[in-house]
C-alpha positions in Angstrom: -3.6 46.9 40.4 -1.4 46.8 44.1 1.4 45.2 44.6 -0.3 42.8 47.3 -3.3 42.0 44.9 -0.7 41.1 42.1 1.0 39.1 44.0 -2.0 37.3 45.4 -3.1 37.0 42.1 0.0 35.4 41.2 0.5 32.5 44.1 -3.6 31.6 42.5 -2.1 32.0 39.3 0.5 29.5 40.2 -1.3 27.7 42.7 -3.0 26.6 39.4 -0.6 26.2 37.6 0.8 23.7 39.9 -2.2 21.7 40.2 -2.9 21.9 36.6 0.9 20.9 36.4 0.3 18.2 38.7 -3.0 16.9 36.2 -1.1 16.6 33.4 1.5 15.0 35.0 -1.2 12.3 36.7 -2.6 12.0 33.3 0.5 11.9 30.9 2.0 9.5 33.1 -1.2 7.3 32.4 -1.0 7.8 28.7 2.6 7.1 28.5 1.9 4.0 30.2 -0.6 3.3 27.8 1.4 4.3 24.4 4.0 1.6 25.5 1.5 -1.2 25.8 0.1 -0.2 22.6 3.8 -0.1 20.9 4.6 -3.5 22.6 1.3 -4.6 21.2 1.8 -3.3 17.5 5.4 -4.5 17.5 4.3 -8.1 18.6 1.7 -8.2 15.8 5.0 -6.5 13.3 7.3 -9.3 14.5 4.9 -12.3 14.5 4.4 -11.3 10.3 8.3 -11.2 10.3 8.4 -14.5 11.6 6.0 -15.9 9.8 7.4 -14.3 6.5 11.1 -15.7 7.7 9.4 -19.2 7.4 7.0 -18.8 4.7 9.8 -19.5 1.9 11.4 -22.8 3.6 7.3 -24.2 3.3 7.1 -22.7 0.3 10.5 -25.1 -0.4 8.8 -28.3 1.3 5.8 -27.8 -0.7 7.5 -28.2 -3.7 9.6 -31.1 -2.6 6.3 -32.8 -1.9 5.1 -32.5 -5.0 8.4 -33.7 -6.6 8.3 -36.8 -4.0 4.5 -37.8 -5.2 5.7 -37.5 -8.8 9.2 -39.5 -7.9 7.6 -42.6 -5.9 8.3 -40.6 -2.3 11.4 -41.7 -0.4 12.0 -44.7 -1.9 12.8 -43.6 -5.3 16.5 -43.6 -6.3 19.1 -40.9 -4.7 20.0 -39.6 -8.7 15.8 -38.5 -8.5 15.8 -37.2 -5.2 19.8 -35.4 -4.4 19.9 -32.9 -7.2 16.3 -31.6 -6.3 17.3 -31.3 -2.4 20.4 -29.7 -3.5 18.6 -26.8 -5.3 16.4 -26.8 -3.0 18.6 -26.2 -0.5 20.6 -23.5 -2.4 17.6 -21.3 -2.7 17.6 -21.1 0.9 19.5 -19.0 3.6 20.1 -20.1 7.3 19.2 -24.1 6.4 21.0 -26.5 7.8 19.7 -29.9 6.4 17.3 -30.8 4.1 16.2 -34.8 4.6 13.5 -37.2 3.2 12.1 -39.6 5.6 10.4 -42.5 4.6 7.4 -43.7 6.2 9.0 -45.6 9.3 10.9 -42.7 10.0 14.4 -43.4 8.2 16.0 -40.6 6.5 16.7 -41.9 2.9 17.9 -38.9 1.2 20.0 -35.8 2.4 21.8 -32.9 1.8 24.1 -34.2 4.4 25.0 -37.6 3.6 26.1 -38.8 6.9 22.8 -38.6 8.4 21.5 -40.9 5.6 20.0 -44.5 7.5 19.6 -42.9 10.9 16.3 -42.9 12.2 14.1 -40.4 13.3 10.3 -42.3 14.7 11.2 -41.1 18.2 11.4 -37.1 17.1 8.4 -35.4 18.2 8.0 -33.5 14.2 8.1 -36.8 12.9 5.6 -38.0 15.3 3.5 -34.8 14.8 3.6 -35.5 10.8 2.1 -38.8 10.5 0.0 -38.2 13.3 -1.2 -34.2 12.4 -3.6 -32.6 9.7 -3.1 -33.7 6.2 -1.4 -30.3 5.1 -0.2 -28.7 8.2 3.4 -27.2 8.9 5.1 -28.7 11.6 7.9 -27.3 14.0 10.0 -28.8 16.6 11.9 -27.2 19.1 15.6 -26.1 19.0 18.0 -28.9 19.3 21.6 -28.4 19.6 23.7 -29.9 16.6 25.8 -32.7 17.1 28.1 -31.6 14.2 30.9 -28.7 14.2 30.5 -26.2 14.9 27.7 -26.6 17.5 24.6 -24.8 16.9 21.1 -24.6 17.9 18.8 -25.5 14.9 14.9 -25.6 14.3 13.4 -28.7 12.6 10.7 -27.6 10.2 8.8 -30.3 8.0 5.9 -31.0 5.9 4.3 -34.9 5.4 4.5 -36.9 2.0 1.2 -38.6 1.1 0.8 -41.2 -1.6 -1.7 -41.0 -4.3 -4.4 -42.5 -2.1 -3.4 -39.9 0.5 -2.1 -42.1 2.9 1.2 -40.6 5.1 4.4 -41.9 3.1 6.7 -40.3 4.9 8.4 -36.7 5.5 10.7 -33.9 4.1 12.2 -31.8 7.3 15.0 -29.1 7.1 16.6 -27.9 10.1 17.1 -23.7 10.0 20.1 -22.2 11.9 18.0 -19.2 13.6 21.1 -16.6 13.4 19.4 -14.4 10.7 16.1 -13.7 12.8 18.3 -13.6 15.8 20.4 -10.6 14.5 16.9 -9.4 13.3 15.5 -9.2 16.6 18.5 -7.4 18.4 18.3 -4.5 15.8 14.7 -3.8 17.1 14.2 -0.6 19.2 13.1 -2.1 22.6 15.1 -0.2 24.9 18.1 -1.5 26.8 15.8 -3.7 29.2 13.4 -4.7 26.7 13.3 -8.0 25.6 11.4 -9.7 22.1 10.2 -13.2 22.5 9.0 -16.0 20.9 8.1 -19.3 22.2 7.8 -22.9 21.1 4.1 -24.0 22.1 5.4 -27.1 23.8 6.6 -25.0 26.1 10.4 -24.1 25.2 12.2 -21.1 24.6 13.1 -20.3 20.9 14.8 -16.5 21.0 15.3 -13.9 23.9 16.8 -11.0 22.6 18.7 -9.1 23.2 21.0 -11.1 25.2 24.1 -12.2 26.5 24.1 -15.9 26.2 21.6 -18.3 23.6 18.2 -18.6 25.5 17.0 -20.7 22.8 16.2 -24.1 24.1 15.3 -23.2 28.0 11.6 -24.2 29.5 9.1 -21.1 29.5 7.0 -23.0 32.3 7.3 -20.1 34.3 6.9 -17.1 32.0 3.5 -15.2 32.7 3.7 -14.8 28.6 3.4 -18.3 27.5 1.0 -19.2 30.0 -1.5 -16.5 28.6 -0.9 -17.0 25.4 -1.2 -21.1 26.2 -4.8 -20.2 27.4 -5.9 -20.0 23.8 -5.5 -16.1 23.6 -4.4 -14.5 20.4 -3.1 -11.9 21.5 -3.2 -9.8 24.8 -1.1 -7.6 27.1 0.3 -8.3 30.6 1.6 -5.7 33.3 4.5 -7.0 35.6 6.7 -9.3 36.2 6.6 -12.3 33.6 9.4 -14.3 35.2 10.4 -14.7 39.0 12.0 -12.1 40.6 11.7 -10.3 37.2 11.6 -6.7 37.0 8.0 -4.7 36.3 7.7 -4.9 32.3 4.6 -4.0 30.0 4.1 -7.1 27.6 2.2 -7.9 24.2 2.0 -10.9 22.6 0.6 -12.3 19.1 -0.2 -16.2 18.2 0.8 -17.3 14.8 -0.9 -20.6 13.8 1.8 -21.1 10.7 3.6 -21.9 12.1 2.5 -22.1 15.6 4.6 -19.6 17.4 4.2 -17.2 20.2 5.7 -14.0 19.7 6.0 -11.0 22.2 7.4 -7.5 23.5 8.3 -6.5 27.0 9.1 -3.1 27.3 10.9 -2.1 31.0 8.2 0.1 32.9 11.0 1.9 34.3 13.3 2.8 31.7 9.7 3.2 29.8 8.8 6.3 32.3 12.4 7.5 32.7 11.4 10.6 30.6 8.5 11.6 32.1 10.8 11.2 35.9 12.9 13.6 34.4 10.3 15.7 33.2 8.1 15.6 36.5 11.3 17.1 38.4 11.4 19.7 35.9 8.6 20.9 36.2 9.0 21.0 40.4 12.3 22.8 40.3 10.7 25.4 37.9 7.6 25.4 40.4 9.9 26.8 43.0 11.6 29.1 41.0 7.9 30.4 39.6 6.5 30.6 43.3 9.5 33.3 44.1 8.3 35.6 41.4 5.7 36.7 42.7 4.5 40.0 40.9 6.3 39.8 37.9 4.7 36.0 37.0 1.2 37.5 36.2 2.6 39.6 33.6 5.6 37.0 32.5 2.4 34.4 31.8 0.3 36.4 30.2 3.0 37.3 27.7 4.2 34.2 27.2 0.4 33.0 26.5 0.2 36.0 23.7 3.4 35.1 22.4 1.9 31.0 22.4 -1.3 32.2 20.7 0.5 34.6 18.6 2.9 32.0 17.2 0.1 29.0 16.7 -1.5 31.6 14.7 1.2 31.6 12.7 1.6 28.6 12.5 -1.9 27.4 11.0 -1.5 30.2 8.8 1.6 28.8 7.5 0.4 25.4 7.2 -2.8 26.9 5.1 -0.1 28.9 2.9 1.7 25.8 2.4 -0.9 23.9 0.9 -2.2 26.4 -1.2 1.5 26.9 -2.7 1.6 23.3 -3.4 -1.5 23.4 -5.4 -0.4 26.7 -6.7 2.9 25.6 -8.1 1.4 22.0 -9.5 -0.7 24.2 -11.6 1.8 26.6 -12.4 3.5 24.0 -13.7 1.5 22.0 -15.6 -0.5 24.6 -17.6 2.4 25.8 -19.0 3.3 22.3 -19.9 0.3 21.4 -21.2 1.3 23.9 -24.3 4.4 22.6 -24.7 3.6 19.1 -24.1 0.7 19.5 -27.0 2.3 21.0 -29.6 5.7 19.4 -29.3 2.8 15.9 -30.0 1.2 17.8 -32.7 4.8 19.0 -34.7 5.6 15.3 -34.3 2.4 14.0 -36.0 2.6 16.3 -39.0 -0.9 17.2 -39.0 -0.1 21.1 -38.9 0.0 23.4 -42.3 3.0 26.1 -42.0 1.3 29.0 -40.2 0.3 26.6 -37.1 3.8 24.8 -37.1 5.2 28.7 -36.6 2.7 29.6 -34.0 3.2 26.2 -32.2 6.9 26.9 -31.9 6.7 30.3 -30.4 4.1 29.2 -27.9 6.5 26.0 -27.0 9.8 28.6 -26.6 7.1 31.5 -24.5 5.7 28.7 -22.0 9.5 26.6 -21.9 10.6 30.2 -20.6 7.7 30.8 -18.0 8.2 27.5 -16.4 12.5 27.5 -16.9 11.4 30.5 -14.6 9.2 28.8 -12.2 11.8 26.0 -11.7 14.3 28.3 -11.1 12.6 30.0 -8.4 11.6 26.8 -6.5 15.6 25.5 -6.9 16.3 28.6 -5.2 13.7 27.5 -2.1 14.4 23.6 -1.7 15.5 20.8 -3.8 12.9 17.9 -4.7 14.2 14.4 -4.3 12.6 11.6 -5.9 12.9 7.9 -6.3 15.1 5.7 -8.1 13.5 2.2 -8.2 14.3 0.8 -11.9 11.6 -1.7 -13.8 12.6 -4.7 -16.0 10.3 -4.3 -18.7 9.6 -7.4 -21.2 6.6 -8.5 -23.2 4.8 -11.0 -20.3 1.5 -13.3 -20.4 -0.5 -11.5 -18.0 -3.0 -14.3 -17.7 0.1 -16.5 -16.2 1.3 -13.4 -13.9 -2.4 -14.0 -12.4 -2.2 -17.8 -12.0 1.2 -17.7 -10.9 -0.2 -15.0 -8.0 -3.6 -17.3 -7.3 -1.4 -20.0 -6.7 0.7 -18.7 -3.9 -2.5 -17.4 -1.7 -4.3 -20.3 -2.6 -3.1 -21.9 0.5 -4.0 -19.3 2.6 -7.4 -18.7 1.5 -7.9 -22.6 1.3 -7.0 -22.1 5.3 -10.2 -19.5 5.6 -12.2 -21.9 3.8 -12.5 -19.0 0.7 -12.9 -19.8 -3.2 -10.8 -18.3 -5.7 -12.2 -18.1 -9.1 -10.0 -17.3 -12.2 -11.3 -16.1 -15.4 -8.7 -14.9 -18.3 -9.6 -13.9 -21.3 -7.6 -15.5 -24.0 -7.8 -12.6 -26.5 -5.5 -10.6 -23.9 -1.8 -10.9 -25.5 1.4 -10.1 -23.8 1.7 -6.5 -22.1 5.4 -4.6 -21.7 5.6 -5.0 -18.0 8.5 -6.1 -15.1 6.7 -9.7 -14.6 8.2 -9.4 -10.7 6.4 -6.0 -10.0 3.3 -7.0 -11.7 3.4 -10.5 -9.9 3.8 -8.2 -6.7 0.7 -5.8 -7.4 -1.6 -8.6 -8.2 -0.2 -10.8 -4.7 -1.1 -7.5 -3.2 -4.6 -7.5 -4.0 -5.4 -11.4 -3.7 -3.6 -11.3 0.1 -5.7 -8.2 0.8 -9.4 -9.7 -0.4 -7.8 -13.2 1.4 -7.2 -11.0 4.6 -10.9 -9.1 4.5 -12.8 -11.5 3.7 -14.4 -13.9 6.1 -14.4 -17.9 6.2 -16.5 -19.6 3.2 -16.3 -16.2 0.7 -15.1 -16.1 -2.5 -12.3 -14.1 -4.4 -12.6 -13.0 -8.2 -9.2 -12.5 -10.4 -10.2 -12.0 -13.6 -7.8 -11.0 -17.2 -9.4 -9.6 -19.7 -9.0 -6.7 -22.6 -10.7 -2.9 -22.7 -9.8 -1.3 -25.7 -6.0 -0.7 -25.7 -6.0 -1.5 -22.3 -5.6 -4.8 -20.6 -7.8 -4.6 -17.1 -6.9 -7.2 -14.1 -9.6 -7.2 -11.5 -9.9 -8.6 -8.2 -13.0 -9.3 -6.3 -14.1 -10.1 -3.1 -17.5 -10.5 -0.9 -15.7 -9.6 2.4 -15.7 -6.8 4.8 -16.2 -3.8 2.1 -14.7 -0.2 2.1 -16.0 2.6 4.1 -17.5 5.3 1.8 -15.3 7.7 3.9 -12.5 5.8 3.7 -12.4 4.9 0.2 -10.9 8.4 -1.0 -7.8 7.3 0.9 -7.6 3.5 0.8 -4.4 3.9 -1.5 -2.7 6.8 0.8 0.6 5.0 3.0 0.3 3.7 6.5 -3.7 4.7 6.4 -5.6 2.0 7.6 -9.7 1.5 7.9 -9.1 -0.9 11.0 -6.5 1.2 12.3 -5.6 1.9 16.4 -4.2 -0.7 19.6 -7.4 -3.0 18.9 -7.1 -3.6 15.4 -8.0 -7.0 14.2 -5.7 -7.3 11.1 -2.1 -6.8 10.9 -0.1 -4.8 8.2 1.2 -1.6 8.1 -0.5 0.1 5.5 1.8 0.2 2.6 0.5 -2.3 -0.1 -1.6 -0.7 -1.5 0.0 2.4 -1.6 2.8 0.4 -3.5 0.2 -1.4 -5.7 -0.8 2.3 -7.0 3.2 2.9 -6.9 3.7 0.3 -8.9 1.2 0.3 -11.6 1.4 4.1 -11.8 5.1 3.6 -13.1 3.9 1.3 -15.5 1.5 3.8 -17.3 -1.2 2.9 -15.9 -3.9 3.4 -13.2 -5.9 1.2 -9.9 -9.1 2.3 -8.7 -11.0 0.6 -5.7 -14.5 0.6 -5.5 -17.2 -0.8 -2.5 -21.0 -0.3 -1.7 -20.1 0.2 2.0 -18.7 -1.8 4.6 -19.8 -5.7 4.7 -20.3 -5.3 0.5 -17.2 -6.6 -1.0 -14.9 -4.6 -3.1 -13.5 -4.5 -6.3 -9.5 -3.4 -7.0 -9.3 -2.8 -11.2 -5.9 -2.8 -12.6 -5.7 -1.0 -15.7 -2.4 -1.0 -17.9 -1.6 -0.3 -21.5 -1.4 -2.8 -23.8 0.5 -0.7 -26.4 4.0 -0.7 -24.1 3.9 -4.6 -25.5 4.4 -3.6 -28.9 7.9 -2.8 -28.4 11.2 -4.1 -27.6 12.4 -5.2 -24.4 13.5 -1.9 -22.7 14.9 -0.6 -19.3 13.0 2.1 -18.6 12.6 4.5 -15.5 9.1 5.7 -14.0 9.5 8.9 -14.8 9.9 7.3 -18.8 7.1 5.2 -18.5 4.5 7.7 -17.2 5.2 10.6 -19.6 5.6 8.4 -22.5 3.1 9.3 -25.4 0.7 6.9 -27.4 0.9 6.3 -30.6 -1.6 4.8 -33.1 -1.0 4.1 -37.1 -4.6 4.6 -37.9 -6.1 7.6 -36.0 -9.4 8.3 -34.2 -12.0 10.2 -36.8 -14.3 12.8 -34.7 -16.0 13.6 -38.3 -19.5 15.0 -37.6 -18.9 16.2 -33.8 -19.6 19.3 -32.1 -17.3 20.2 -29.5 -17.1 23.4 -27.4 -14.3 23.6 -25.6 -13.7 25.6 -22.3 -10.5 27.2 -21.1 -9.0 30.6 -19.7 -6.0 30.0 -21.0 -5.6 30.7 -24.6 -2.9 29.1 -25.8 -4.6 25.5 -24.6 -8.0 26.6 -26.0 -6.1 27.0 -29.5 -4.4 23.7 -28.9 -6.9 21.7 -28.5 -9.3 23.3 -30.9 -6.1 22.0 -33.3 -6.1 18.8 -31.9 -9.7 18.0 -32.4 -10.3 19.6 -35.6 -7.5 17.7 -37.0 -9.5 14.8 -36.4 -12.5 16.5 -38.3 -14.5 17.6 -35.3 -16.3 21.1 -35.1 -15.1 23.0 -32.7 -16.4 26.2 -30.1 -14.5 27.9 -27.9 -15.1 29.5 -24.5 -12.9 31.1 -22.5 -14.8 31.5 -19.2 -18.2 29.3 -17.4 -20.4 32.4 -18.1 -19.5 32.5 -21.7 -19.7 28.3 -21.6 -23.1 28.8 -20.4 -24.6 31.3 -22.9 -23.1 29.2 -25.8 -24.9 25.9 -24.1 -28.2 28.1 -24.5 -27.7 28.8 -28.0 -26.3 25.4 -29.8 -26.3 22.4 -27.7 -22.5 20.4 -28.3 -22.3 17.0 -28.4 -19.5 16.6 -26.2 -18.1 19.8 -24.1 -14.4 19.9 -22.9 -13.6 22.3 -20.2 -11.0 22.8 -17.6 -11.3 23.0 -13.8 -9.7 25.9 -12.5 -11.3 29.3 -14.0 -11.7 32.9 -12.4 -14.7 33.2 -10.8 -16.6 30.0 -11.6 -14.7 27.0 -11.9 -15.8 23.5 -13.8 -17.3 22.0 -11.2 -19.6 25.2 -11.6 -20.0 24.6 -14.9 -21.0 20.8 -15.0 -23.9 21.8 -12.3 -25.1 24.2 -14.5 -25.0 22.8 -17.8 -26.9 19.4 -16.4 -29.4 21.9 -15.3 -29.9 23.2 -18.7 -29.3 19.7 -20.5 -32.5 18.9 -18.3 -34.9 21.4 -19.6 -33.9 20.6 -23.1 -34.8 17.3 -22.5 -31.0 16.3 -23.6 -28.2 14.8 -22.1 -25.0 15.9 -20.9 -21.4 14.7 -22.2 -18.6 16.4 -20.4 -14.8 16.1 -20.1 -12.6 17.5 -17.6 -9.1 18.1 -18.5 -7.4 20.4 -15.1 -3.8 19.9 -13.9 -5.9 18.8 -10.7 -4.5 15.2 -10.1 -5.9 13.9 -6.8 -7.8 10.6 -6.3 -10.2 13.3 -4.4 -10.3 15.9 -7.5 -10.7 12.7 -10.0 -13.9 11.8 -7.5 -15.4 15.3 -7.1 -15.3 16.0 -10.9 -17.3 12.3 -11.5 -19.6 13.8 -8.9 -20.2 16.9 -10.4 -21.4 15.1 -13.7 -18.3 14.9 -16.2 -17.4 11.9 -17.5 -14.0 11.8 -17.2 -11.5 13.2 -15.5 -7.8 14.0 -17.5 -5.2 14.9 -16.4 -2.9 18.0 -17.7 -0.1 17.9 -20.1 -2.5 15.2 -22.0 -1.4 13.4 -25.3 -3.6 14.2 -28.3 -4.5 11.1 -28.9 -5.7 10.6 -25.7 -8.0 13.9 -26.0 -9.5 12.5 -29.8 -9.9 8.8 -27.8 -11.7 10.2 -24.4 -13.5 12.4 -27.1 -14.7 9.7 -29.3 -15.6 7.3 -26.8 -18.7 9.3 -25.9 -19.7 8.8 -29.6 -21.6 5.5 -28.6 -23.7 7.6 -25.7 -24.0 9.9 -28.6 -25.8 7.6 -31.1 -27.7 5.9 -28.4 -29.2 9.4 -27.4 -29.9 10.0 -31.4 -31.8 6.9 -31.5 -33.9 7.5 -28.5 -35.2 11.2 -30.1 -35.8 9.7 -32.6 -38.3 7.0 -31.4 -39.9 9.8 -29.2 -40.7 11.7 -32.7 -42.0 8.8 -34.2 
C-alpha cells in the first residue's frame, strides 16, 4: 500500500472514528442523563420506605396505647393507669419528644411531660384531623418549633381513641425530634448539589438536606416538586428548575399514604454530566493528536483492535474457566466428604462388625488426606470469608411465631382490603429456633403475598406437622411467579418487576434472607406458582428434632451440618435397592448404610451398567448419583422411565450428587427422580428418603395385583 493511500485511508479511518466518537458521545450523554433520573427515581422510592419504616414503630407505639386507653376508660382514667404505660412507651422509642393523651375536647390529660398537662390543643390542626379523619388513620402535623429548651423543631404524630361504640374519645399524639432521619439523609450519596426532600402535604417543608441552616418548617408553595406530587401523582420525574432562580436539577419523587409524605431526589444536571465534560474533551484532544498520525494510525488501530479482541477472548474464556472450577472444586470437595462424613455417622451408630469398622477408618484417613490436599491448594490461591451472624436458639411455639407475624401485617393488608386466614395445627409442639429470626422469615413472606396481591385477595399462613418436620406455609391469590423467574426468586437484589418503572418497591433481599435464615436453621423454603396472575405458595420447612434439646447457641455452620438422630431406626426389610455410583468408596458406604437397615442391595458403578441391571431385575427403589463419566443421572433417570414403561412398572429414583443448586434440585425433579439429596448425607436421612417411597411401593403392589385378578 502507498504512502498517500495509507494516509488517506487513515484521515477515513479517523474521519470515522470522530463521527463515531461524536455518536457515542450524543448518545452516552443521553443515557447518562437518563441513569440519573432513574437513580433519583429509585432512591426516592428507597427513601420514602425509610421514612415510612422510621415512623412505622412510633404507630406501632400509638396503636398499643389505644388499646390500653379502650381497656383503661380513655383519657379520663386516673394518671397511676395511664403515666407508667406512657412512660414505657416512651422509653421504647428514639427521637420522641412527648407522648400526650388528649381527651375528647382536646385537653391533654396525661403526659410524659407534666407541664403540658391542662393545656389545650382543639385549635391544632392533628387534633382537628383526628376527630374529624378516618376511623383508623395516622395523622401528621407539620413541624412546629418547641417552646421548651433547648429549641427544636418537632413533628406531631397521633392516632384517635374511640369508645366501645366507636365514637372519637379523644387522642394519643407524640411529637418526634426529626435529627435521626435528618443525619440519615445527609449520609446519602446525592452529590454535593443534590438535595433529598420531603414534604408535608399541607404544603410545608419537613427536611432539605443537605444543608446549611434547618429548612424544616418553610412553605413549598413554589417548589415544582410538591406541586406535581400535589396533583395526585405517585410518583414521577421533573427536569429543571424546581424553585425560582434554581439551578437545572433532574428530580424523582414518591407519595407515601402512611403517613402521608412526599419524598424526593434532585440530582444537579451539571455536576451530574461533569464526567462525561471531562470525557468529551478527552476524547477531542486525542482527536487532534490521532489526526497528526497519519500513516502510522491505520496500523496503530488495527493492533489495538487485535489486542481488544484478543484480550476479550480471554476474558470469556476465563470467566467460563472460572465457573467450571467452582463447580469443579464443590465436587472435589464434597465427594471426598461424603466418605468421611458417612462412615464417621456409621462408627458412631455401632452398627458395623470389626472388618467394616477397619475399612471405614482407612477410607475416613485416605479421603481426610485428599481433601487436607485440596484445601491446601485453594489457601494457597485466595482465602474464603464467610459470615458471622449468631442465632438464639430456644424451644418456641411456632403456631404463636405465626400469629405474632399475622398480626403486624394485618393492618396493611386490612388497608388493601385482603383476608388473612390462619390455620395451626395443634399437634405441632415447640421447634429449637431464634423466635426473632423465625418471626423475621415468616414477616417476610406475609409482607411479600400482602405486597403482590391485589385489593379484596386473600393470604393463607398455615402451621402444621410433616413427619419430623414442622412446615409453615404462606399463600396468596395475587400476582403469581413467572415460570422463568421462579428458579431465581430467592437469588439477592433479583427482582421479577425489576427496572426505572417498577411498580413495587424493595430491593430484593428478603427473600434471599428468608432462605438465609431458614437455611441456618437446618432447614429448607421452596416457592412454587402456576404462572403469573396464579398465586403462590412459600413452604417453610424446619426440623422438629432441634426442639428436643437444650437451649443452645449455636452457629450456621453448627446447625446445617448437624446430624439426626433417631432411638428407634427406619427398617428397609424386604427392599431392593441398586445403587449407582463411580466412586467406590460411596457405593460401599451406602450399600452399608442400607443393608444395615435390612434392605437388599445392587451396585452399579456406571449408567450403562445401571441400565443392563434395570433389564434384568427391576429394584424397587434405585439410588444413583449425578455426575458419572460419560452418561450422567439425568441420563440415567430418562432411560430407566423408558424401560419402567415397557415393563408396565413404575419408576422410584433418588438422587444423591454434591450438585446443590436450586436449578440442579429442579432439573433432577424434571428428569424423573424423586428427590434430590444433597452430598455428605446423614444415614439416616438416606434409610428415611429411602423408606418413604415404601407407601408408592405398596400402592404399586396393590394395583398389579388387581390387574391379575
Amino acid at each position: 500500500m502507498r504512502k498517500s493511500t495509507a494516509a488517506l485511508l487513515a484521515l477515513a479511518v479517523m474521519a470515522a472514528v470522530g463521527v463515531a466518537r461524536s455518536a457515542d458521545l450524543w448518545w452516552w450523554h443521553r443515557q447518562v442523563l437518563s441513569t440519573a433520573e432513574s437513580r433519583a427515581a429509585n432512591l426516592s422510592h428507597i427513601l420514602a420506605e425509610y421514612v415510612s419504616e422510621s415512623f412505622a414503630a412510633g404507630d406501632s407505639s400509638l396503636r398499643q396505647l389505644v388499646i390500653h386507653g379502650r381497656h383503661i376508660g380513655g383519657a379520663e382514667a386516673p394518671p397511676g393507669d395511664w403515666d407508667p404505660t406512657l412512660l414505657a412507651a416512651k422509653a421504647t422509642l428514639t427521637g420522641v419528644g412527648s407522648i400526650s393523651v388528649l381527651d375528647r375536647g382536646g385537653v391533654i390529660r396525661h403526659s410524659t411531660v407534666k407541664t403540658l398537662v391542662g393545656q389545650s390543643r382543639s385549635d391544632d390542626v392533628i387534633f382537628r384531623q383526628l376527630r374529624d379523619g378516618p376511623n383508623d388513620q395516622l395523622a401528621i402535623d407539620t413541624p412546629f418549633l418547641s417552646v421548651r429548651e433547648p429549641r427544636q423543631y418537632l413533628i406531631p404524630v397521633g392516632r384517635r381513641m374511640t369508645d366501645a361504640n366507636g365514637r372519637f374519645d379523644g387522642a394519643v399524639v407524640a411529637t418526634f425530634i426529626p435529627a435521626v432521619p435528618r443525619g440519615f439523609f445527609r449520609t446519602v450519596d446525592v452529590g454535593q448539589r443534590g438535595i433529598v426532600w420531603v414534604f408535608h402535604p399541607a404544603g410545608v417543608l419537613m427536611f432539605r438536606e443537605p444543608s446549611g441552616d434547618n429548612a424544616m418548617g418553610q412553605t413549598a408553595a413554589a417548589n415544582r416538586i410538591f406541586a406535581e406530587a400535589a396533583g395526585g401523582r405517585a410518583s414521577g420525574t421533573i427536569r429543571g428548575a424546581v424553585e425560582p432562580d434554581g439551578p437545572f436539577l433532574l428530580s424523582a419523587f414518591s407519595t407515601l399514604s402512611r403517613p402521608p409524605l412526599i419524598v424526593a431526589i434532585s440530582l444537579d444536571r451539571s455536576e451530574v454530566l461533569a464526567p462525561w465534560r471531562r470525557e468529551a474533551l478527552d476524547s477531542s484532544a486525542i482527536m487532534g493528536i490521532l489526526a497528526l498520525m497519519v500513516v502510522g494510525a491505520l496500523v496503530a488501530i488495527a493492533a489495538a483492535f487485535e489486542r481488544e479482541q484478543r484480550a476479550r477472548r480471554d476474558a470469556e474464556t476465563a470467566s467460563a474457566l472460572k465457573d467450571q472450577f467452582l463447580m469443579t472444586v464443590s465436587h472435589e470437595l464434597r465427594t471426598p466428604l461424603t466418605a468421611i462424613y458417612g462412615w464417621a455417622r456409621m462408627l458412631v451408630a455401632g452398627t458395623m462388625n470389626e472388618h467394616q469398622r477397619g475399612s471405614a477408618l482407612q477410607t475416613i484417613e485416605r479421603n481426610a488426606r485428599a481433601q487436607m490436599h485440596i484445601i491446601d491448594d485453594l489457601l494457597d490461591v485466595s482465602r474464603v470469608m464467610g459470615g458471622k451472624l449468631r442465632l438464639d436458639i430456644e424451644p418456641i411455639d411456632v403456631g404463636r411465631v405465626v400469629r405474632d407475624a399475622v398480626e403486624t401485617v394485618r393492618p396493611a393488608a386490612q388497608a388493601k382490603g385482603i383476608g388473612i386466614d390462619v390455620r395451626i395445627d395443634p399437634a405441632v409442639g415447640r421447634v429449637g429456633a431464634d423466635r426473632e429470626r423465625l418471626q423475621q422469615v415468616v414477616w417476610n413472606l406475609l409482607s411479600n403475598a400482602v405486597k403482590f396481591t391485589a385489593a379484596g385477595g386473600r393470604v393463607l399462613a398455615a402451621v402444621h406437622a410433616d413427619g419430623s418436620d414442622v412446615e409453615i406455609e404462606v399463600t396468596d391469590n395475587g400476582e403469581g411467579i413467572a415460570e422463568d423467574f421462579l428458579p431465581y426468586v430467592f437469588d439477592r437484589f433479583r427482582q421479577q418487576d425489576a427496572g426505572s418503572k417498577r411498580r413495587y418497591g424493595g430491593l430484593g433481599l428478603g427473600l434471599a434472607i428468608v432462605k438465609n435464615l431458614v437455611e441456618m436453621h437446618g432447614g429448607s423454603v421452596v416457592a412454587t406458582s402456576d404462572g403469573e396472575g396464579h398465586g403462590a405458595t412459600f413452604r417453610v420447612r424446619l426440623p422438629a428434632r432441634l426442639g428436643l434439646a437444650a437451649p443452645l447457641r449455636a452457629s450456621a455452620a453448627m446447625l446445617s451440618d448437624e446430624g439426626s438422630t433417631a432411638d428407634e431406626p427406619r427398617r428397609l426389610d424386604g427392599l431392593r435397592v441398586l445403587i449407582v455410583d463411580d466412586e467406590l468408596e460411596t457405593r460401599e458406604l451406602f450399600t452399608t448404610i442400607l443393608e444395615a437397615a435390612g434392605a437388599t442391595v445392587a451396585c452399579a458403578e456406571s449408567t450403562r451398567e445401571a441400565l443392563a441391571a434395570l433389564r434384568g431385575d427391576w429394584p424397587d427403589v434405585l439410588v444413583a448419583d449425578i455426575e458419572m463419566p460419560e452418561e450422567d443421572g439425568y441420563a440415567l433417570a430418562r432411560e430407566a422411565r423408558i424401560i419402567a414403561h415397557e415393563r408396565g412398572t413404575t419408576f422410584h429414583a433418588i438422587a444423591v450428587t454434591a450438585y446443590s443448586r436450586p436449578e440442579d434440585h429442579a432439573r433432577s425433579l424434571a428428569a424423573g427422580f424423586a428427590q434430590h439429596l444433597r452430598k455428605p448425607i446423614d444415614p439416616s436421612t438416606l434409610v428415611t428418603a429411602v423408606g418413604d417411597l415404601e407407601p408408592a411401593l405398596r400402592r404399586q403392589s396393590a394395583a398389579g395385583r388387581q390387574q391379575l385378578q
